[in-house]
C-alpha positions in Angstrom: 5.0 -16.7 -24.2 5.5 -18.4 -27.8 6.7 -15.3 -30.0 3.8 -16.1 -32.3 1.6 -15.0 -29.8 3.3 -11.9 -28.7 3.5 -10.4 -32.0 0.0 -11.2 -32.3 -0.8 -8.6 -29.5 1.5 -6.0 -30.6 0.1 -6.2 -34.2 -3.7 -6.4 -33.1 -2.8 -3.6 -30.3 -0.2 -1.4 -31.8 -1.2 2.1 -29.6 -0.5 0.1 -26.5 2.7 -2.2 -27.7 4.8 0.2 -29.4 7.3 0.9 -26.7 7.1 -3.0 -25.6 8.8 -4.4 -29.2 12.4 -5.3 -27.3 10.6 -6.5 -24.6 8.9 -10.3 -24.5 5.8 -11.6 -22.5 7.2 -12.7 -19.7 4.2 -15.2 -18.8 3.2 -18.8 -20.2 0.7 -19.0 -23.1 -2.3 -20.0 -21.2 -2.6 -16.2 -20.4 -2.7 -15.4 -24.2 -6.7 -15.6 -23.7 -7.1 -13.0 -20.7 -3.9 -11.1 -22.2 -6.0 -10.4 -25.2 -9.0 -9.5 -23.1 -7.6 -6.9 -20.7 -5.4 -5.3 -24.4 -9.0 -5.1 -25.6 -10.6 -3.5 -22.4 -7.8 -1.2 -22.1 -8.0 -0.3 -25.5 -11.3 0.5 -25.3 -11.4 2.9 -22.2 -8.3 4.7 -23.5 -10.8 5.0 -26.9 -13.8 6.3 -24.9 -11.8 8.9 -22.8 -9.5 10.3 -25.7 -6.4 9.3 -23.4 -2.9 7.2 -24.5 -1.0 4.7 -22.7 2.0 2.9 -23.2 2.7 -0.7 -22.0 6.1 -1.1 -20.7 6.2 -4.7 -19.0 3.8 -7.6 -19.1 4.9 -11.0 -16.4 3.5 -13.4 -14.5 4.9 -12.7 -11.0 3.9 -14.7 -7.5 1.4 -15.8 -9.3 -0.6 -13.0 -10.9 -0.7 -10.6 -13.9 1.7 -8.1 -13.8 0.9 -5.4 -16.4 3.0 -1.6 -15.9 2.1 1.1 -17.9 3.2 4.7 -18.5 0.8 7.4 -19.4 1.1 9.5 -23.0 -0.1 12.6 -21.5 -1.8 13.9 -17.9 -4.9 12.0 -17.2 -7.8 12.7 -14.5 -7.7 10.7 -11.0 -10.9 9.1 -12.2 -9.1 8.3 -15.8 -6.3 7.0 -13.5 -8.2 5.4 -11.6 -10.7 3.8 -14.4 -7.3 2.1 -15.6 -6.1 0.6 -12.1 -9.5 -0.7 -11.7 -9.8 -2.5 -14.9 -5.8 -3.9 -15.0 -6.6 -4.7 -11.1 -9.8 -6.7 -12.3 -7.7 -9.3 -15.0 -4.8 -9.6 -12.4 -7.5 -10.8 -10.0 -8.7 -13.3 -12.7 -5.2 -14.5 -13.6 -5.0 -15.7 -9.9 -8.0 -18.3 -11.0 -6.2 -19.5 -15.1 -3.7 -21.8 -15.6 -1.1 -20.2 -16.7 -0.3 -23.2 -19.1 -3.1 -24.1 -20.6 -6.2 -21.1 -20.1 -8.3 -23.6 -17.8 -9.5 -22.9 -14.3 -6.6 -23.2 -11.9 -5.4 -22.6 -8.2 -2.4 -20.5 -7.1 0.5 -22.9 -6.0 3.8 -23.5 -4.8 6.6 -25.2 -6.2 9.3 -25.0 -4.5 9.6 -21.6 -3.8 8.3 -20.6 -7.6 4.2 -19.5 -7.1 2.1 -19.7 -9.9 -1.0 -20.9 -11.1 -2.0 -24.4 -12.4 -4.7 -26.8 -13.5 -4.1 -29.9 -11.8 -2.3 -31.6 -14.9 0.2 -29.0 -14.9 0.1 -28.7 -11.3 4.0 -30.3 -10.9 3.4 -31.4 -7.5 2.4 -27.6 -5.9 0.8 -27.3 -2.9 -1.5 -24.2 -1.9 0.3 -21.7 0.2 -1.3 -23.2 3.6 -0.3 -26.2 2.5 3.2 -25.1 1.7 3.1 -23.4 4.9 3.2 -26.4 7.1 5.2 -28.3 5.2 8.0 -25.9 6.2 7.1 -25.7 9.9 7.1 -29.0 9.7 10.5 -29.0 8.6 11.9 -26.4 10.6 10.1 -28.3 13.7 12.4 -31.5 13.0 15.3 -29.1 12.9 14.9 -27.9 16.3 13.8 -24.3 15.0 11.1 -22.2 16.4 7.4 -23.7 15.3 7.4 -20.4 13.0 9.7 -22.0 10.9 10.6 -19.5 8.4 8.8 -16.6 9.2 10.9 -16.6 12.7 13.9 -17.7 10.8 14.9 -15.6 8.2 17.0 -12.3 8.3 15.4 -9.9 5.5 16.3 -8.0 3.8 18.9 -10.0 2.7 20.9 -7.4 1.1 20.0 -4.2 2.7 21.9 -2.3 0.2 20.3 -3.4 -2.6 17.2 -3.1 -1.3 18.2 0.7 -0.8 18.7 0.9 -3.9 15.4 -0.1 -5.8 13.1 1.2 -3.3 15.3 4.7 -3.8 15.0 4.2 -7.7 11.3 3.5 -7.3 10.3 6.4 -5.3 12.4 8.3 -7.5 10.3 7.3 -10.2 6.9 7.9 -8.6 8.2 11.5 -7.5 8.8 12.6 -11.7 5.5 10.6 -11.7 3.6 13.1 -9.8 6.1 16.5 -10.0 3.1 18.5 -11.4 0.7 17.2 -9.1 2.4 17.7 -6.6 3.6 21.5 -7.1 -0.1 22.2 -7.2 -0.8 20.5 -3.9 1.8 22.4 -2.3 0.2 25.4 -2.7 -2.3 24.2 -0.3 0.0 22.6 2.0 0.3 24.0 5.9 -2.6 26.5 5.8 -1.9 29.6 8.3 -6.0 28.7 9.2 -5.9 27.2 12.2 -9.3 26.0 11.8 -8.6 24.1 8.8 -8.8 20.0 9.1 -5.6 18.4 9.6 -5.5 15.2 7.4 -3.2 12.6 9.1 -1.8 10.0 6.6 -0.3 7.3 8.4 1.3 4.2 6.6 3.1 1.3 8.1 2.5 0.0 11.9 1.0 1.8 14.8 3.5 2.4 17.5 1.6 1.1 20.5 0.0 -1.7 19.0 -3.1 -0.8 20.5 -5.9 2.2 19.6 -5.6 5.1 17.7 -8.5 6.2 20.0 -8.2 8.7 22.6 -9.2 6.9 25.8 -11.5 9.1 27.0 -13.6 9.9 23.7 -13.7 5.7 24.0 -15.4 5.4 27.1 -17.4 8.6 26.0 -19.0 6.1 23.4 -18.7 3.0 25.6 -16.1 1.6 22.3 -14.3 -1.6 24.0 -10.5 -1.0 23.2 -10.5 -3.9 20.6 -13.8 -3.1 19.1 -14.5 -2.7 15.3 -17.3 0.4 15.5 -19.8 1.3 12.6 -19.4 4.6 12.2 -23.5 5.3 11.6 -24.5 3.6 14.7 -22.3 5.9 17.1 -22.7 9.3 14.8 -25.6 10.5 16.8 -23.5 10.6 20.1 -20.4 12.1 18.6 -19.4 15.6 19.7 -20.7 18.0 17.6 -16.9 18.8 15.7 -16.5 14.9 15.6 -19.4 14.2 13.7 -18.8 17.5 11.4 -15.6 15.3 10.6 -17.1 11.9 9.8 -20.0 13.4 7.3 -16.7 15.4 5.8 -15.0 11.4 5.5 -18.3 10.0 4.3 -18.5 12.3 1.2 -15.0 12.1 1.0 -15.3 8.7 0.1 -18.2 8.6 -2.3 -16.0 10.6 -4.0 -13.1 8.4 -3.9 -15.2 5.1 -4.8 -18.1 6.3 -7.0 -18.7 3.5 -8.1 -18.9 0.8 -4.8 -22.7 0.5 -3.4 -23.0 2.1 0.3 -22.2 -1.2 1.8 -19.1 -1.7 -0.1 -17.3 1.4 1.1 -16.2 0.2 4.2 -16.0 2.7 6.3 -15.8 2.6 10.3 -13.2 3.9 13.8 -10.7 0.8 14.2 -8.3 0.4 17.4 -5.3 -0.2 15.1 -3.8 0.3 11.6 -2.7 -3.5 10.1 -5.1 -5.3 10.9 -5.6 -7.9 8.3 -9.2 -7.4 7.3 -9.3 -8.1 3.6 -12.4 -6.2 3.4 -11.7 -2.6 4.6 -11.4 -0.5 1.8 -10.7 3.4 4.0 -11.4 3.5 7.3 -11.7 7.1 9.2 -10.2 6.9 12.7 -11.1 10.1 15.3 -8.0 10.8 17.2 -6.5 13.6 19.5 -3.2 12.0 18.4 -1.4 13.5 20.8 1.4 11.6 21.5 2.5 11.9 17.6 1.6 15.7 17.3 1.8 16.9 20.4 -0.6 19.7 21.6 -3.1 20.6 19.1 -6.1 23.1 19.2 -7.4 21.7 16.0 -10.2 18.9 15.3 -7.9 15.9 13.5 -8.8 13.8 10.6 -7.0 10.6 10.6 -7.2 8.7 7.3 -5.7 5.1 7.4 -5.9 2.8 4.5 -4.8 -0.9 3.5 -2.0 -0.8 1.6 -3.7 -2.8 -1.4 -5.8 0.2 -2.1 -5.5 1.7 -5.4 -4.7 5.8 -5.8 -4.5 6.2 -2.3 -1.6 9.3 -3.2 -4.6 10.4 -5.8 -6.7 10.6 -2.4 -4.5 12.6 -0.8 -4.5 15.1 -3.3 -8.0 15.5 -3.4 -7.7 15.9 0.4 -5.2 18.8 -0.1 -7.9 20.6 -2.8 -10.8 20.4 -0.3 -8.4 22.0 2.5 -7.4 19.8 4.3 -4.2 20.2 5.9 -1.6 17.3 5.4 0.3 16.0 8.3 2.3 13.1 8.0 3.3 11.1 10.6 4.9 7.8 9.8 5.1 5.6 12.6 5.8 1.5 11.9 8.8 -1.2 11.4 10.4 -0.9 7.7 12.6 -4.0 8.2 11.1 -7.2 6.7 11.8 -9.5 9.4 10.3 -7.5 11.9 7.1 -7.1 10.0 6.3 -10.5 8.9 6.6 -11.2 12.3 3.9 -8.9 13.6 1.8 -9.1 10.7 1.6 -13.3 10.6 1.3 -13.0 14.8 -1.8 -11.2 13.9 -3.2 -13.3 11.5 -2.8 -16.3 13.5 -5.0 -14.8 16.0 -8.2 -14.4 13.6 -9.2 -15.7 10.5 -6.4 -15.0 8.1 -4.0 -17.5 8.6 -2.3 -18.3 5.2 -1.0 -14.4 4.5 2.3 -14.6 2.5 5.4 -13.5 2.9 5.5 -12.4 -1.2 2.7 -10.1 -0.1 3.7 -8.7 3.0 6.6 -7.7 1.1 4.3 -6.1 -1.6 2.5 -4.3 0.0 5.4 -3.2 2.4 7.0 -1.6 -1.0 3.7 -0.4 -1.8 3.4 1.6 1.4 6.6 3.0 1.4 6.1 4.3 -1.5 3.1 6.0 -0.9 4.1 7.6 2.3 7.7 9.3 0.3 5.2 10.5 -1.6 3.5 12.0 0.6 6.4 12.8 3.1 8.0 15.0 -0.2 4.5 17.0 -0.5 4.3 17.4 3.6 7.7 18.3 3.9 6.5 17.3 7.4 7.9 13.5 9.1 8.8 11.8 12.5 10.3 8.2 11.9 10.2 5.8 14.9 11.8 2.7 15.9 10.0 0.0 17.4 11.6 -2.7 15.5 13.1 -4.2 18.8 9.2 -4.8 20.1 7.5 -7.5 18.7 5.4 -8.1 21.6 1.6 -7.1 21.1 0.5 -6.2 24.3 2.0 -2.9 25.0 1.2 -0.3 27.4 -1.5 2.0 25.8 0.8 4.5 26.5 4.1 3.2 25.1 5.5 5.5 22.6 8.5 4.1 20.4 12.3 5.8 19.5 11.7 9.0 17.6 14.8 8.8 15.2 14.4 11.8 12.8 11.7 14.8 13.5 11.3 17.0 10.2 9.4 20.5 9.6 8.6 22.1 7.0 11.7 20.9 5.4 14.1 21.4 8.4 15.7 18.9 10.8 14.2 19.6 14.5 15.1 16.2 15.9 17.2 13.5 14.6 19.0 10.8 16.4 22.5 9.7 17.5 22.7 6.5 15.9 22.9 5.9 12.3 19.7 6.0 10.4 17.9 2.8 8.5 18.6 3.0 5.1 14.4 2.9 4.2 14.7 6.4 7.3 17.6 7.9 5.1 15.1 7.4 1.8 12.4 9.3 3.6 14.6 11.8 4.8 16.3 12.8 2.0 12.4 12.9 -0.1 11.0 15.2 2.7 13.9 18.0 2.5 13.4 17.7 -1.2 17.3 16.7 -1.9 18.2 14.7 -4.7 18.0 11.3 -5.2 20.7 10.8 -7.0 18.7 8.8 -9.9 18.9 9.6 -13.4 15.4 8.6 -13.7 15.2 9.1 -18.0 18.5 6.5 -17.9 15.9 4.0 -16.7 13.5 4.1 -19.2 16.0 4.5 -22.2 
């Protein structure tokens, strides 16, 4: 952005652009405009709920707003939330502004550089479908498989490095939260057995298939595949089932206060990952009993998309009301692998066009939430199923477990030599260091 313009912001927004004076706009001027408007909105909430923020990075990247920020004292989860929603809302709009000029524009590809043009500064871009089979097109001439690139590539490319920033990151997010997370602990494994068990689960089912137990399914009549409304089959749940699902429906009026009944999308699905744009939390009933074992307790599975905002805030809450946490991350952690399954999905309903940029976001995203709450839990099991790629599994194929913790301690760990995304989450649920000056970063 022209330097004019940035020390435009900083002067008209000082509170928020103090600690971002060494630091430039790393977007085109065209966003000067919406920049502007969302320095103004923030401003303004920060105003009306006594709270401080500090700016630490503004940039345009695949195509949308980036704006991070750093907090100048504890807020709420609704305060916290209040900000995502607004910085969430102009990163949506930039996706719609040319970045060059301020007029309405389309996300684009160039290359392998996305961003948003009008189409006089379009520089030849195509739209990502677009892109898409240009590539397979490409890659079919070649001889390669008609994935092209998706089939193709190796990631992550440098395994070490990726290590690396996703160990700094959850580093980061674990100062973040320290004194949140000391007082969730205190409610963490309850001796009362008749507590609700909470089961956060991030990343991709094992089996591919339902989260269901077979025989509540046909208890219901719920085909295995089926998307169910929760309110049609409440009546003919068990009575401790339904007790459940009026605890999830509260729940999450109090998550999303502000979405309308029909926005909060709410339902039992037969598998985590599916790419429906529209779920916001879903509440699955399980026995789970091939990821706990046996289990005399009534379980509350929450599973949510990996674009929605504050799910560790969620969590939390969860923890207060009494829930009892128990993590159990199941899913593939290697890129290639993922993009895979998630794109062999998509081609099989309506979401063809999903890209690899955000597969790989919101990969990072759920990682990170999921150390998170792997470090409050003390409690993980890591499987392997990156070696199956094929859909239709048994419904009772259960993956490699590779590491089994408790309450802090090793039960089970395997042989072989660990991932380096399993060593990450071992080393955040036994609490050891992870060897990140985290104030060095921010100096």
């Amino acid at each position: 952005m022209d330097i004019a313009l940035e020390h435009a912001l900083r002067r008209d927004y000082p509170a928020l652009y103090s600690d971002c004076r060494e630091s430039h706009f790393w977007c085109e001027d065209g966003w000067y405009p919406l920049l502007r408007a969302l320095s103004q909105a923030v401003e303004t909430f920060c105003q009306e709920n006594g709270i401080g923020i500090h700016v630490t990075q503004v940039k345009q990247k695949f195509g949308t707003l980036r704006y991070y920020y750093g907090y100048d004292a504890k807020l709420t989860d609704a305060q916290k939330h209040g900000l995502f929603q607004i910085v969430e809302d102009y990163g949506d709009r930039s996706r719609r502004i040319c970045e060059h000029c301020g007029l309405p524009g389309t996300l684009l590809v160039s290359g392998a550089y996305w961003h948003v043009a009008c189409p006089e500064h379009a520089n030849g871009g195509l739209t990502p479908g677009a892109f898409q089979q240009l590539q397979e097109a490409k890659f079919k001439q070649r001889g390669l498989p008609p994935e092209g690139p998706l089939a193709a590539r190796r990631l992550p490319a440098d395994p070490k490095q990726d290590a690396l920033t996703y160990r700094r990151f959850v580093a980061i997010r674990l100062a973040h939260y320290a004194e949140e997370m000391a007082e969730a602990r205190i409610y963490c494994h309850r001796a009362d057995g008749s507590a609700p068990v909470l089961h956060y689960l991030a990343g991709s089912i094992g089996s591919g298939k339902t989260l269901l137990s077979a025989p509540l399914r046909r208890q219901l009549g719920i085909a295995e595949s089926a998307w169910v409304d929760v309110d049609r089959y409440l009546p003919s749940l068990p009575k401790d089932h339904a007790r459940l699902v009026t605890m999830a429906r509260e729940a999450i009026r109090q998550w999303l206060p502000d979405e309308d009944d029909a926005d909060r999308a709410m339902g039992l699905i037969p598998a985590a990952n599916e790419p429906l744009p529209e779920l916001q939390v879903a509440y699955l009933l399980s026995n789970a009993d091939w990821r706990r074992g046996l289990d005399a307790r009534q379980n509350l599975l929450v599973e949510t998309t990996f674009s929605l905002a504050g799910r560790f805030d969620q969590v939390l809450e969860s923890i207060r009301a009494g829930a009892v946490v128990d993590l159990d991350y199941v899913g593939v952690h290697d890129l290639d692998t993922l993009v895979q399954r998630v794109q062999s999905r998509a081609l099989r309903s309506d979401r063809v066009d999903i890209p690899e940029a955000q597969i790989e976001r919101n990969l990072f995203s759920g990682f990170t939430h999921a150390a998170l709450v792997a470090h409050l839990a003390r409690r993980l099991r890591v499987y392997d199923n990156r070696a199956t790629v094929d859909l239709n599994l048994q419904a009772d194929y259960q993956p490699l477990l590779l590491l089994e913790i408790e309450k802090g301690v090793i039960l089970r760990q395997s042989t072989e030599p660990l991932p380096w995304w399993a060593e990450i989450l071992r080393d955040v649920a036994l609490g050891a260091d992870m060897g990140v000056d985290v104030d060095a970063l921010y100096r």
